[in-house]
C-alpha positions in Angstrom: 8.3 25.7 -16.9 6.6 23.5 -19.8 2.9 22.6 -19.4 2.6 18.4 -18.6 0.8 16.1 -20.6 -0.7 12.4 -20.2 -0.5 10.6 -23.5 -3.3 8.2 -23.0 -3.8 5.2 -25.1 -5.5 6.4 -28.4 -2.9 8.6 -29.1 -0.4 6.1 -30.1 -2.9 4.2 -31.9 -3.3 7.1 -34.2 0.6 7.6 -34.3 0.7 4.0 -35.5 -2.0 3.0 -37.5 -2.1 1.8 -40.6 -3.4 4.2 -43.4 -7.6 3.7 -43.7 -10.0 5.4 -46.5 -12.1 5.9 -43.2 -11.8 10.1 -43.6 -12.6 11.0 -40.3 -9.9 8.3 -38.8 -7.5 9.6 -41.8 -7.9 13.1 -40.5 -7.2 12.3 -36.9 -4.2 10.6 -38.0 -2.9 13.4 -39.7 -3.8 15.9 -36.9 -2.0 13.3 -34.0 1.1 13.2 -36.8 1.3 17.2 -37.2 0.6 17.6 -33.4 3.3 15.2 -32.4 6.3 16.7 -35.3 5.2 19.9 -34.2 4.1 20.7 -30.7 4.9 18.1 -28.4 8.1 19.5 -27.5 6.5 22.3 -26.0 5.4 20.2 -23.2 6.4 17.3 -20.9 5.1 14.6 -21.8 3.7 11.4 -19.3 2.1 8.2 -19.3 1.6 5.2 -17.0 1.6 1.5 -16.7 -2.1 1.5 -18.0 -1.1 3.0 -21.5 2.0 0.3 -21.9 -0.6 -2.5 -20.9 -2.9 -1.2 -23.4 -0.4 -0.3 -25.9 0.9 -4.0 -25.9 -2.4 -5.5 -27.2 -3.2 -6.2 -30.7 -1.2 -6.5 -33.8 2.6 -7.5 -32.3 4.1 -5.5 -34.6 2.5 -2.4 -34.1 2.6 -3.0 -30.4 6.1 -3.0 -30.7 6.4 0.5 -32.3 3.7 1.9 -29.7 5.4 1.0 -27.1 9.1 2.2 -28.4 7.2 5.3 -28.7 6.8 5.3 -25.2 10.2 4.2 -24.1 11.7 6.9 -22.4 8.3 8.4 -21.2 8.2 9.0 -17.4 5.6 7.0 -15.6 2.9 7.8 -13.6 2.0 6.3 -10.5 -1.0 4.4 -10.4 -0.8 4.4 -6.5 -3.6 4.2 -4.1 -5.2 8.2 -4.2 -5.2 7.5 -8.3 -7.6 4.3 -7.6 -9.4 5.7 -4.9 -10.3 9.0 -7.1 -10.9 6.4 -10.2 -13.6 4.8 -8.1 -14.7 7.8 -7.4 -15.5 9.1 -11.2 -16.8 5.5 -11.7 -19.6 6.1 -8.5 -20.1 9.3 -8.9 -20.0 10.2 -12.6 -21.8 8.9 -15.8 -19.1 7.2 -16.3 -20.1 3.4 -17.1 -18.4 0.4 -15.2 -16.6 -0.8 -18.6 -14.6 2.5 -18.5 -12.9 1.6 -16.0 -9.4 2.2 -17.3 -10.5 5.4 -18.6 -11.6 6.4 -15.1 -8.0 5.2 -13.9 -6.1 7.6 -16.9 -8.3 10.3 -15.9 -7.6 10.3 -12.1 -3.4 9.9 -12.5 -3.1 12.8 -14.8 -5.6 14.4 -11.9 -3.8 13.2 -8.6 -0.5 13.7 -10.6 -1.5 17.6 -11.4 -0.9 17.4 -15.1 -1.7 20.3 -16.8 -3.7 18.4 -19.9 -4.7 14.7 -21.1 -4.4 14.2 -24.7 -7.1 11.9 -26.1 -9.2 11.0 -28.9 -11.1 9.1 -26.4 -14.4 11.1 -26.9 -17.1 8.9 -25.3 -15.6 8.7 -21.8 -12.6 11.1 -21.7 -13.0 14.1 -23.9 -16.8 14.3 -23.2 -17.9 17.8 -22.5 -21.2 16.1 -20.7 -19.5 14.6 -18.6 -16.0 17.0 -17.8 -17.8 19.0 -15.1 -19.2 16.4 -13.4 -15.6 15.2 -13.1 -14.3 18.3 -12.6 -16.6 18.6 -9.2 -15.5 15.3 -7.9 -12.0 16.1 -8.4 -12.3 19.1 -6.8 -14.3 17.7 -4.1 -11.0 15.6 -3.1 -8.6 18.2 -3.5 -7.8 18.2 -7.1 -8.0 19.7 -10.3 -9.5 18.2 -13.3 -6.7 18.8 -16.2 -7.7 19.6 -19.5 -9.2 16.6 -21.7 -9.0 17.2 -25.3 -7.9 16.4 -28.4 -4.9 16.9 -30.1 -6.7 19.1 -32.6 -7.3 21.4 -29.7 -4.0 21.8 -28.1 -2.2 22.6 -31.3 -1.6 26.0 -30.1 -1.5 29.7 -32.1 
């Protein structure tokens, strides 16, 4: 069986941005082209209604191609045990209150058992100060914490 992952938000604003003389932004377009041509089909890939709302903001035109992107992606539910752990990582965790929709990606690809969250979300997804202390919480209500990285690290061997 294929690993899952939850393409969160940033993701497909590297897949779509527009070309920048920023070299660190360049590079982490590059990487989040080369992992998506060459490694996504290893795994099955999900979202959820908070990456399409996110996804629609901004520049219509790109907003279009983000979320065609996403067409066919299945959806995760952000039911009731997905806000109630979100609130949890907000409480509990150094998480600030303005990450709230970060809390809420975190805690479907958690409650829905997916193997890894791709991000380049750094500050408040992929943030190794802050993973364990998620990682407890999660565990404390049954869970397991998936995997948050980058696409740099899940380009495989």
């Amino acid at each position: 069986m294929n690993e899952t992952v939850y393409i969160e938000t940033s993701i497909l604003g590297y897949l779509t941005a527009r070309s920048t003389k920023n070299l660190i932004l360049a590079a982490n377009m590059e990487i989040t082209r080369d992992w998506w041509e060459s490694r996504r089909s290893a795994f099955i890939l999900y979202t959820s209604e908070a990456v399409l709302e996110e996804v629609a903001q901004g520049d219509p035109a790109i907003a279009v191609q983000r979320l065609e992107i996403l067409r066919d992606f299945p959806l995760l539910a952000l039911n009731k045990d997905v806000q109630s752990l979100a609130a949890q990582f907000l409480s509990q965790s150094s998480l600030p209150s303005k990450a709230r929709v970060d809390a809420i990606h975190i805690a479907a690809a958690t409650v829905h058992g997916m193997d890894y969250l791709l991000t380049w979300n750094c500050k408040h997804i992929a943030n190794a100060q802050i993973q364990g202390k998620l990682a407890e919480i999660s565990l404390d209500f049954g869970y397991v914490l998936p995997v948050l990285c980058t696409p740099n690290e899940l380009m495989g061997g």
